[in-house]
N, C-alpha and C positions, 0 to 999 in steps of 0.2 A: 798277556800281562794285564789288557783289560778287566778282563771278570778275576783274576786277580787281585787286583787293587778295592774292584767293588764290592771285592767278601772282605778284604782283609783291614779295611777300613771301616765299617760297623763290626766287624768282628772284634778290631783292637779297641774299639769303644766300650763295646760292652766287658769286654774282659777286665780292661784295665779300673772299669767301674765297680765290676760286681767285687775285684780283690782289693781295692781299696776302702771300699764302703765297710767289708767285713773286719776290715784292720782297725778299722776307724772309731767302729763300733766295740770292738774289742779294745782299744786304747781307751776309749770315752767313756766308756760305762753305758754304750746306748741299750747293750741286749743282758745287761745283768739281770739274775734273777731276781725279781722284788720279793722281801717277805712276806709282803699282802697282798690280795687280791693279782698276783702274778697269771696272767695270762696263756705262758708256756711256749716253750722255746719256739713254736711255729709261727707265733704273733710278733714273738720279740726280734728274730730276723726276719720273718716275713713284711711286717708294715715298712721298714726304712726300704727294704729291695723295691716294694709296689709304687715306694713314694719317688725313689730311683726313676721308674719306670713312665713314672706320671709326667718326670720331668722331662724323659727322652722323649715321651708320647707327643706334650706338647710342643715341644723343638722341631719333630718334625710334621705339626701341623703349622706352626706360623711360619718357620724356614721357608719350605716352601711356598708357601701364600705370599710371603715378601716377595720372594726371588721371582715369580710368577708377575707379582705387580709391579715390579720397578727393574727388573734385569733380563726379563726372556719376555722373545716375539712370542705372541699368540697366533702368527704367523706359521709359525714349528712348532714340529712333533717336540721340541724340549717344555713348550709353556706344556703343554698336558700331560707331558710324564710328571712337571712337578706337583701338578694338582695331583694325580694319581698317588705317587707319592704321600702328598698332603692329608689324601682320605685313607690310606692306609695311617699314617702317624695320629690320625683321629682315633678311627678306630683301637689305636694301643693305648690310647689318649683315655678312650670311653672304657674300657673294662679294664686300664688299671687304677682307673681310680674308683671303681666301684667296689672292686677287691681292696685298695686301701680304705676305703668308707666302711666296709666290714671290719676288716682289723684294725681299724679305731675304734669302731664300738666295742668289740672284742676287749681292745688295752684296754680304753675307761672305762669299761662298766666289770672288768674281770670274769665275765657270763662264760661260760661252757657250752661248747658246740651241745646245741640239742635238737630234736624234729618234735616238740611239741607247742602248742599253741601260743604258750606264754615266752617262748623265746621267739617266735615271730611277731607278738602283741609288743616285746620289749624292743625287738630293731627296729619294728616299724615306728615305735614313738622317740627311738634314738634318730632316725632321718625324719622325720616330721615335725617334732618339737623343739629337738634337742640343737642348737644354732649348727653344732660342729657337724652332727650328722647333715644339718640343713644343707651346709657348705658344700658338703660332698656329694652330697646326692644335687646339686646344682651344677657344679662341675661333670660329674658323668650326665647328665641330661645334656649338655651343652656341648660335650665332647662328641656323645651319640649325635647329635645331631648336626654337627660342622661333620661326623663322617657322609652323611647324607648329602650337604649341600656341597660338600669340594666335589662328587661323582657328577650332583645333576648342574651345578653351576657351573657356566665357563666363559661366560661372559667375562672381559675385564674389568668393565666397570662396575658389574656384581658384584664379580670378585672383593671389592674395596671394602664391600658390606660384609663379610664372609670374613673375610680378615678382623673386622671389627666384632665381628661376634669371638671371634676367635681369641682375642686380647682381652674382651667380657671374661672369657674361662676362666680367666688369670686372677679375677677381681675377688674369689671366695678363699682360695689360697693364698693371694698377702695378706687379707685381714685375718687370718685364722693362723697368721706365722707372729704374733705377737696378742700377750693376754688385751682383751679390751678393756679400757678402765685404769690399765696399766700406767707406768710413765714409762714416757716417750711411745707410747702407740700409734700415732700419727705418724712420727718421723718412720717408725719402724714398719708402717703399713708400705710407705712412700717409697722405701729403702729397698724392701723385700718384693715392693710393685715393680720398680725398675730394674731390680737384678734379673726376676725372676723371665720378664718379660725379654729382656738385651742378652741375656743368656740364651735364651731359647732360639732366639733370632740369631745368636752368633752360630751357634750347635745346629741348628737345625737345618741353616745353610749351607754350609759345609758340606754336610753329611746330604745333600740335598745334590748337591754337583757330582759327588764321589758315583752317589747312586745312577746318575742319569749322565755320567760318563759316554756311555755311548753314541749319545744324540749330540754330544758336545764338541764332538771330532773337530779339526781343522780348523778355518780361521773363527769358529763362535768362542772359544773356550777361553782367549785374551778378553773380550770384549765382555762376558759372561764376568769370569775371575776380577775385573778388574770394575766392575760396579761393587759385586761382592767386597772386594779389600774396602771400597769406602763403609758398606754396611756395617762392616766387620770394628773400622776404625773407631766408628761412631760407638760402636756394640762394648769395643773395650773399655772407652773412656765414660761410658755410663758403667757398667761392671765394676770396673776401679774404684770408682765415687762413690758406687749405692753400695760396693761389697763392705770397703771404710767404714762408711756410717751405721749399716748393720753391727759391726765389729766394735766401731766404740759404743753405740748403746749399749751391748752385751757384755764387754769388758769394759771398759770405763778406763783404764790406766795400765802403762805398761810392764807394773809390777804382777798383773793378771794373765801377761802371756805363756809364764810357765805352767799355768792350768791345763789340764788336759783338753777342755774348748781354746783355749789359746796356742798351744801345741799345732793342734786340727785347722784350726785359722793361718799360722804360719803356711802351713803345708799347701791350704786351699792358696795363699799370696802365691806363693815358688811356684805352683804350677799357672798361677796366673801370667807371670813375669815370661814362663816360657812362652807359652803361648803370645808373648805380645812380640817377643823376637820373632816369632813363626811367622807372626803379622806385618813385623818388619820386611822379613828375608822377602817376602812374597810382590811387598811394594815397591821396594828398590832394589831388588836382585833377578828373582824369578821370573815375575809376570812379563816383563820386557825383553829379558832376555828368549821368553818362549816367543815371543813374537817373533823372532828372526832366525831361533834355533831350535824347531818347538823338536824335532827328531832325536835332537842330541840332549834340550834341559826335560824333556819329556816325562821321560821316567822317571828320573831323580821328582820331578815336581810332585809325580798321583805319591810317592813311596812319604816324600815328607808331609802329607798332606795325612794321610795314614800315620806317621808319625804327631801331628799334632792332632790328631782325634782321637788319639791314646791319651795326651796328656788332656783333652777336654774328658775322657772317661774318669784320668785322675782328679778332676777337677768338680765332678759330678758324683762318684762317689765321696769324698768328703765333703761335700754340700747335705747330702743323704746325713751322711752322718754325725754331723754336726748339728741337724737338726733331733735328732733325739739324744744331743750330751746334754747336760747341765750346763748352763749358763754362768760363769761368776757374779754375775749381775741378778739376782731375783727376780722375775716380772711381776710379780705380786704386790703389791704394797702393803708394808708390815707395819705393825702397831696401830695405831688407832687414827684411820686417815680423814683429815678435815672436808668439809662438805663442797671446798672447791677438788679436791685430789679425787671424791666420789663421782662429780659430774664432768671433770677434764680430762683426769690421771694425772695430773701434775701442780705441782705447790699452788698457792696464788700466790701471785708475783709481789714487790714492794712498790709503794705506791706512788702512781703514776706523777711525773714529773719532768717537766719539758727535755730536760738532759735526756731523760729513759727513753722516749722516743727514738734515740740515737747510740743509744749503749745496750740496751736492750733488744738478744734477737731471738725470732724463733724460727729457726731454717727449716723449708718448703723444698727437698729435694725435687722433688718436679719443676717447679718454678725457677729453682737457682740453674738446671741444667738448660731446660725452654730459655731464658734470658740469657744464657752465654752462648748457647747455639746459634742464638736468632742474631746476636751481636758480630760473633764469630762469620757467616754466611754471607751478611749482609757485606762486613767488612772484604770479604772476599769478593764478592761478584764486583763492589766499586775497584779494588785492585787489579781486577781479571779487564775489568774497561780502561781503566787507565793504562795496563800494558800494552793493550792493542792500540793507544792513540785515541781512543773515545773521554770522553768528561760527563763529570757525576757534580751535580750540584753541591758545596761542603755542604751548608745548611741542609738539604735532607738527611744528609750523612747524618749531622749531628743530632737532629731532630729526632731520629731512629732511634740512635745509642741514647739518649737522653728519654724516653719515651722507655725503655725494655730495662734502662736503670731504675728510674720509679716504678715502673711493675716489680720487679726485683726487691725493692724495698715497703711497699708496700703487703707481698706476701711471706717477707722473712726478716722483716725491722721493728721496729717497739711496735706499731699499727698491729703487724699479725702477732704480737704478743700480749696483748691485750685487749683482742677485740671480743675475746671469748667470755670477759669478764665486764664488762664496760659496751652498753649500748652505745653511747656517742663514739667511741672511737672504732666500732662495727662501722656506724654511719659515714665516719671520716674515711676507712677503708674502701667501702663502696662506692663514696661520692669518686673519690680518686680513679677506683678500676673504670670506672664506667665514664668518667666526664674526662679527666687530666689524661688517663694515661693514653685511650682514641687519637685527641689531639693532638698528641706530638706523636703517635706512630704515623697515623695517616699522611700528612704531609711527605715520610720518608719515603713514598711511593714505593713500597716493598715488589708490586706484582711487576711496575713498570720497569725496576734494576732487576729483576729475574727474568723477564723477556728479552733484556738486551746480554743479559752476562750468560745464562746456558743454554749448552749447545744444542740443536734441533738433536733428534735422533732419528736415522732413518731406515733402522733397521727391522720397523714394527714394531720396537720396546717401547715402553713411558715412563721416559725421566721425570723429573720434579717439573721441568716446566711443560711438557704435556699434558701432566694431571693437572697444571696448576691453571692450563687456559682451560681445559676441560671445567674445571669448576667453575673459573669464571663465567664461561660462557652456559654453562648448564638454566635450563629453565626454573631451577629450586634459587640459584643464586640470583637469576631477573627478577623472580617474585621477592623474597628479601631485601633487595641493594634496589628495590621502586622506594624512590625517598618520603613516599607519605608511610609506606609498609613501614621503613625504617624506624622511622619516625614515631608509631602506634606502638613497636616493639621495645623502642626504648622506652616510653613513658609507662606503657601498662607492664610490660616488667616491673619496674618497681612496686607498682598497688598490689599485683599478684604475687607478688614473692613475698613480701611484707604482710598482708594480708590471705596470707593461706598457708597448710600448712608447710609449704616449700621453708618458709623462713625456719621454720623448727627444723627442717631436716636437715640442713645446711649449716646450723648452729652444732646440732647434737651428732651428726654423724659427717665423721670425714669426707666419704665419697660427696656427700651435698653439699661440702663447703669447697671442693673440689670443681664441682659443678657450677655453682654460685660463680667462682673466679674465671671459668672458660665463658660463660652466658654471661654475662655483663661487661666483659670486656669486648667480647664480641658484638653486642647489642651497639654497647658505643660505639664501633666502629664503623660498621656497618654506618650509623647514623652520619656520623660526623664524615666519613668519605661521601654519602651522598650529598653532605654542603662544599664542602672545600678539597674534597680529594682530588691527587694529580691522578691514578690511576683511572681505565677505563672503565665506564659504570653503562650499564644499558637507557638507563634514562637519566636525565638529566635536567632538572627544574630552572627556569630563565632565574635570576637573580633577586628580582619583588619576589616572586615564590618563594626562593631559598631565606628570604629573611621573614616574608608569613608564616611560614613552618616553624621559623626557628622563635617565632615571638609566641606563637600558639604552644609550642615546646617547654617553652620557659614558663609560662604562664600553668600548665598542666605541672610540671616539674614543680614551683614556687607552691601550687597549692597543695602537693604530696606533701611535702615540708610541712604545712599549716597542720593538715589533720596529725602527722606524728605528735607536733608541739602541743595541739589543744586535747589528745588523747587521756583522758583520764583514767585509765585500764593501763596497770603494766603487760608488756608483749611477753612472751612467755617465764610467765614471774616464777613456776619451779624450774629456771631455770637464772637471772641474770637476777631473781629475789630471793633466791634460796644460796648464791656463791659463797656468803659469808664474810661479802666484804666490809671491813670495819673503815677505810680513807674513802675520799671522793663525795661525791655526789649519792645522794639518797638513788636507788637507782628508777625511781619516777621521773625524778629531777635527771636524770643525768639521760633519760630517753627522752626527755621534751629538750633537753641539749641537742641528742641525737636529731632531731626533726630541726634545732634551730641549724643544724652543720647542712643540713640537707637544703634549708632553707636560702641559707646567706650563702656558705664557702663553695657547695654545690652550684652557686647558677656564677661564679666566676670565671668557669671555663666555658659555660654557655656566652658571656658577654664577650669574651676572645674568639669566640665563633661567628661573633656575629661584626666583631671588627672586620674580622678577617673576611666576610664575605662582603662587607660594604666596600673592602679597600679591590679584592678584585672585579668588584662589579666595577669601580673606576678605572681599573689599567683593562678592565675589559669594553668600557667605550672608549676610552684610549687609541684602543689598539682598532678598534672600529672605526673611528674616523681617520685615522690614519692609512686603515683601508680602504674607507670612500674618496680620501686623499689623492694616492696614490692611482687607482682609476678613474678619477675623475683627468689626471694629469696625461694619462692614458687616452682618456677620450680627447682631450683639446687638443691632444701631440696628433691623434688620428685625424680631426676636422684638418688640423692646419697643414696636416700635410697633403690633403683632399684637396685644401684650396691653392696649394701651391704649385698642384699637379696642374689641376685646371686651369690656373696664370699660364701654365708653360702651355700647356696646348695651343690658348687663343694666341699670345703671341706668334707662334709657329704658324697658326693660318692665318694670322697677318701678315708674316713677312711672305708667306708663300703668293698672297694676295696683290 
């Protein structure tokens, strides 16, 4: 019944992929034939089957790499089957998408298979020049090469690196699943980044356990399956969210869902919903009950498990397929688009006014899912303490939640709705990630509620809190979290980003404004934990140090401020002088704003910093003389009872006298 199950669970995957995809496509209009430059029926179902294929390929390259990094000893023969695994799912990874790289150049250029030199002159300037060939030809280089490193890698803390590259792969296919320039391409780069990615990690795992069955025999396969159900849970509830948001970019209203992409949309939700039962049955019915009856829930479990990799195959061929219907929503912009829609893709906004700050948003799928997780977790581990009879300070509590709220609004509130248009309120967004939102995180002592709320693991796996003292204590984290190091990286970040061209990339291209938000929050963090952090840090500055840092800090900070103000050069003027804003600020004037925000509002969380290290420098002699106190009371209790020993002796050889 074993090898069984192991064929008949990629077998019902693929099947039920390849006969949906075909239906999908034949309902959608994905393989009709064009009257122009028509390609021919081998392009027209061949590209969505290879794009199919890219997507299983990559499923099961990160499935495994997950499962390998967070649910199986490297201890056992199961961590290397899954890498094994892993470098096979590259390898389908790497030549199907080079086969789809072809038959896109094929659909968009309409060229005819030939062997002479101008059709290798024309692929080769379609993967070299042309962005979309760029895409693909990056992706199979990167696929090729994660098959190489899953073989020779097997380290686990490699491994981390390996994974990371592996998630890289991902980065050429969501920007290439929505036009650039478009409106909503961000949201829909964002959208198509976490489906594509929480997809692959759901599918890939799965299909990861079915395959390596064998090595999972006996008491591993509860303890295995039931890290997996968290992966899985996490996997659904980003799928859900980023599948939505795809879905209303693309249709916009639900007088659109009788369309034939709306049709294909219902169908992709029905098989989602099944699947979230399957995920259900597994967490409170199956998994537990295998643990006390695994001979009798046994089979029923590998058969339904097969059963939900068929409705993942239905769920993957209409993903395929969906991707070459028509959209009811255009990505194009029609008629004659204003010179903010040319460098955004989206209107310019009405003009800025204190209320719009707060009515006005523009949602950061990344950010909004990071800030309820981090909420969500946190919240949990203080509950997980309090049920055992341990206490969690409120105030960090609230510190946290209150800290990952203004991150929250900060990357999807009027700030990230108009920073793209408005230097000064870029500055205000900045000053906030990097000074305000550090300071209320760090106090919630995040590492410190994760060491006491999860559980050790001792079966040679690494949970979150293995990894998490691993990095703590790693040599890369000692050199960083050294608070003069901190301290260099927080200041000269700003002159280098600002002053090179990091700040145009960051502006102009998603992935760098992306970037921008992970590196400056983390700079602050970094910083602000090595003044007043509860967490452990490897070094630690007496308290005159912590406030000469923070004076030389502020001082370095104050004068960044100065040169933006006294700058008489706009910062990249084809872009924040060319928006075509008609309200506001001249945008000269509104960037020497910018430097006055950075100036003035910027060094407010600095003087909070420096309260707060002056008030614990005092409960920390405090608490120090209360322990010279306390010893000293200790010494006088030990003389007097020295002397009182000594009384009693002489007496004694007095009266014996």
């Amino acid at each position: 019944m074993s090898r069984v199950t192991r064929i008949a669970g990629p077998a019902a995957l693929l099947a039920a992929a390849f006969v949906v995809l075909l239906i999908g496509l034949s309902y959608g209009g994905g393989a009709v034939e064009r009257p122009i430059g028509d390609p021919g029926p081998v392009v027209r179902f061949g590209l969505p089957i290879a794009k199919m294929l890219v997507n299983i390929g990559a499923a099961m390259t990160l499935g495994p790499i997950l499962l390998a990094l967070f649910a199986l000893s490297a201890k056992r023969d199961e961590y290397h089957r899954a890498l094994d695994i892993a470098a096979g799912g590259a390898a389908l990874y790497a030549v199907a998408s080079g086969i789809t790289g072809f038959f896109t150049f094929l659909n968009v250029t309409g060229t005819a298979i030939t062997f002479d030199d101008q059709f290798g002159s024309k692929l080769g300037m379609f993967f070299t020049e042309v962005e979309l060939g760029q895409a693909w030809l990056a992706t199979t280089l990167i696929a090729a090469t994660l098959t190489v490193l899953c073989f020779a890698v097997r380290g686990q803390t490699l491994m981390v690196f390996v994974g990371v590259f592996a998630l890289i792969s991902l980065v050429p296919m969501a920007q290439q699943g929505h036009a650039a320039g478009s409106a909503g391409h961000n949201a829909a780069v964002n959208a198509l980044g976490l489906h594509l990615l929480f997809a692959a990690v759901w599918l890939g795992g799965l299909l990861t356990i079915v395959l390596m069955r064998n090595v999972l025999e006996g008491d591993r396969i509860v303890p295995v399956m039931k890290r997996y159900s968290t992966i899985a849970l996490i996997a659904f509830i980003v799928v859900a969210i980023s599948g939505y948001a795809s879905a209303e970019l693309r249709i916009g209203s639900l007088d659109r869902l009788l369309t034939p992409y709306g049709v294909l949309v219902i169908g992709k939700v029905a098989a989602l919903v099944v699947l979230g039962i399957f995920g259900a049955m597994h967490r409170t019915w199956l998994i537990g009950r295998m643990a006390t009856a695994a001979k009798t829930i046994g089979s029923y479990f590998w058969w339904i498990i097969v059963a939900e990799l068929a409705f993942m195959g239905v769920a993957s061929g209409l993903a395929s397929a969906l991707a070459r219907t028509a959209t009811p929503i255009p990505e194009e912009l029609g008629g004659s688009p204003t010179a903010a829609e040319l460098l955004t893709g989206e209107p310019l906004p009405p003009e800025l006014t204190f209320s719009r700050y707060f009515t006005v948003w523009d949602v950061d799928l990344i950010w909004l899912l990071l800030c309820g997780f981090g909420i969500f977790f946190y919240l949990a581990g203080v509950r997980r303490l309090r049920r055992r009879g341990d206490t969690w300070p409120v105030l960090r509590t609230v510190s946290w939640v209150l800290g990952l709220l203004v991150l929250f609004y900060l990357t999807n509130g009027g700030v990230a709705a108009y920073q793209d248009y408005l230097f000064s309120v870029h500055m205000l967004g900045h000053m906030g990630l990097t000074m305000l939102v550090p300071v209320l995180l760090v106090p919630g002592a995040p590492v410190t509620l994760a060491m006491r709320a999860i559980a050790n693991r001792t079966d040679g796996s690494r949970g979150a809190r293995e990894w998490i003292l691993l990095a703590v204590h790693s040599k890369y984290a000692g050199f960083i979290a050294h608070p003069i190091v901190a301290a260099v990286l927080f200041v000269g970040s700003l002159w280098v980003f600002y002053y090179s061209p990091l700040f145009r990339w960051a502006t102009v291209d998603h992935i760098g404004h992306e970037w921008m938000i992970v590196h400056f929050v983390l700079t602050g963090y970094l910083f602000v934990q090595s003044l007043i952090g509860i967490d452990p840090v490897p070094v630690r500055l007496g308290y005159p140090m912590r406030l000469l840092l923070l004076l030389a800090t502020m001082a370095a900070h104050a004068f960044f401020g100065l040169s933006i103000m006294s700058n008489v050069g706009l910062m990249l003027p084809d872009w924040f002088g060319a928006m075509g804003r008609t309200w506001g600020a001249p945008p000269l004037v509104d960037q020497q704003n910018g430097g006055g925000i950075a100036w003035s509002i910027g060094e407010l969380p600095t003087i909070a910093l420096a309260i707060t290290v002056a008030i614990q420098w005092s409960r920390s002699d405090a608490k120090d003389a209360k322990r010279l106190d306390r010893n000293a009371d200790r010494t006088d209790d030990a003389e007097l009872k020295e002397y009182n020993e000594r009384l009693a002796k002489l007496a004694k050889s007095d009266s014996v006298s």
